[in-house]
C-alpha positions as CSV (number, residue, x, y, z in Angstrom):
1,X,167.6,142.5,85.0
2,X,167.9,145.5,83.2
3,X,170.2,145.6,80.4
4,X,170.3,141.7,80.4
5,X,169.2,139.4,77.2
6,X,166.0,138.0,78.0
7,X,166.0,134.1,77.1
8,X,164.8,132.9,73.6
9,X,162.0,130.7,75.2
10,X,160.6,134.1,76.7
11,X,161.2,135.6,73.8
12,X,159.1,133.3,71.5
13,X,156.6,133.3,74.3
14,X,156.2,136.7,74.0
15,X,156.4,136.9,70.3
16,X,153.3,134.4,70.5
17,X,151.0,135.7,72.5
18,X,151.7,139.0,70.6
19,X,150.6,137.2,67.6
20,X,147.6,135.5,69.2
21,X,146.3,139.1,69.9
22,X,147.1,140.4,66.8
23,X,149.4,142.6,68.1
24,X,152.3,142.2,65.3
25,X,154.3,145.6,65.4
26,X,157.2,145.3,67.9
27,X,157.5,149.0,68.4
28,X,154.5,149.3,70.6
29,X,155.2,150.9,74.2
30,X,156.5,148.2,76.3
31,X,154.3,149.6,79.2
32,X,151.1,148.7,77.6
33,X,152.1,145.9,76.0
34,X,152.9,144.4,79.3
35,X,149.0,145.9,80.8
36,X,147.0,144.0,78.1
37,X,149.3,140.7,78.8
38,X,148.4,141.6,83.1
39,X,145.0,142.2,82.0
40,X,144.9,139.1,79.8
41,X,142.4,136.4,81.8
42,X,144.2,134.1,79.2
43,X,147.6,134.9,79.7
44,X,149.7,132.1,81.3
45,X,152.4,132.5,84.7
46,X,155.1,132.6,82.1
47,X,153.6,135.6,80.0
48,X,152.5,137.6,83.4
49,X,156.3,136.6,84.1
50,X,157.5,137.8,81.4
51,X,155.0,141.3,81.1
52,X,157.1,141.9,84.1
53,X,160.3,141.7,82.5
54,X,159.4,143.7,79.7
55,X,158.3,146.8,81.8
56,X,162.1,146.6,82.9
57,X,164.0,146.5,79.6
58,X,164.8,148.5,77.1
59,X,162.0,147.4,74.6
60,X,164.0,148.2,71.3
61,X,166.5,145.4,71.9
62,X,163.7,143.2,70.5
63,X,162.5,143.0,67.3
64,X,159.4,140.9,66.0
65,X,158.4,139.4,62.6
66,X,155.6,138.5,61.9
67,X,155.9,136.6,58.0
């Protein structure tokens, strides 16, 4: 999958369990982004899904606001 768009619904998944951790910069490493989502007890089949999409993609294609 790499270089491909990931859909907005993983996106906005992403994007909230980034905010339910308080994580709200988007230029964290993608790598440990992606460990605290595997190591999240919490974290749903879509996140770990998705944690395993971000290890694979360029991480500055996406942006996150937090307002």
């Amino acid at each position: 999958m790499i270089g491909t768009k990931l859909p907005d619904y993983l996106v906005t998944q992403f994007a909230q369990w980034c905010i339910r951790h308080g994580l709200t910069q988007a230029g964290a490493i993608r790598a440990a982004i992606a460990d605290y989502i595997y190591n999240d007890e919490t974290a749903t089949n879509a996140e770990l899904a998705l944690a395993a999409q971000i290890e694979e993609l360029p991480f500055r294609q996406y942006r996150i606001r937090c307002v």
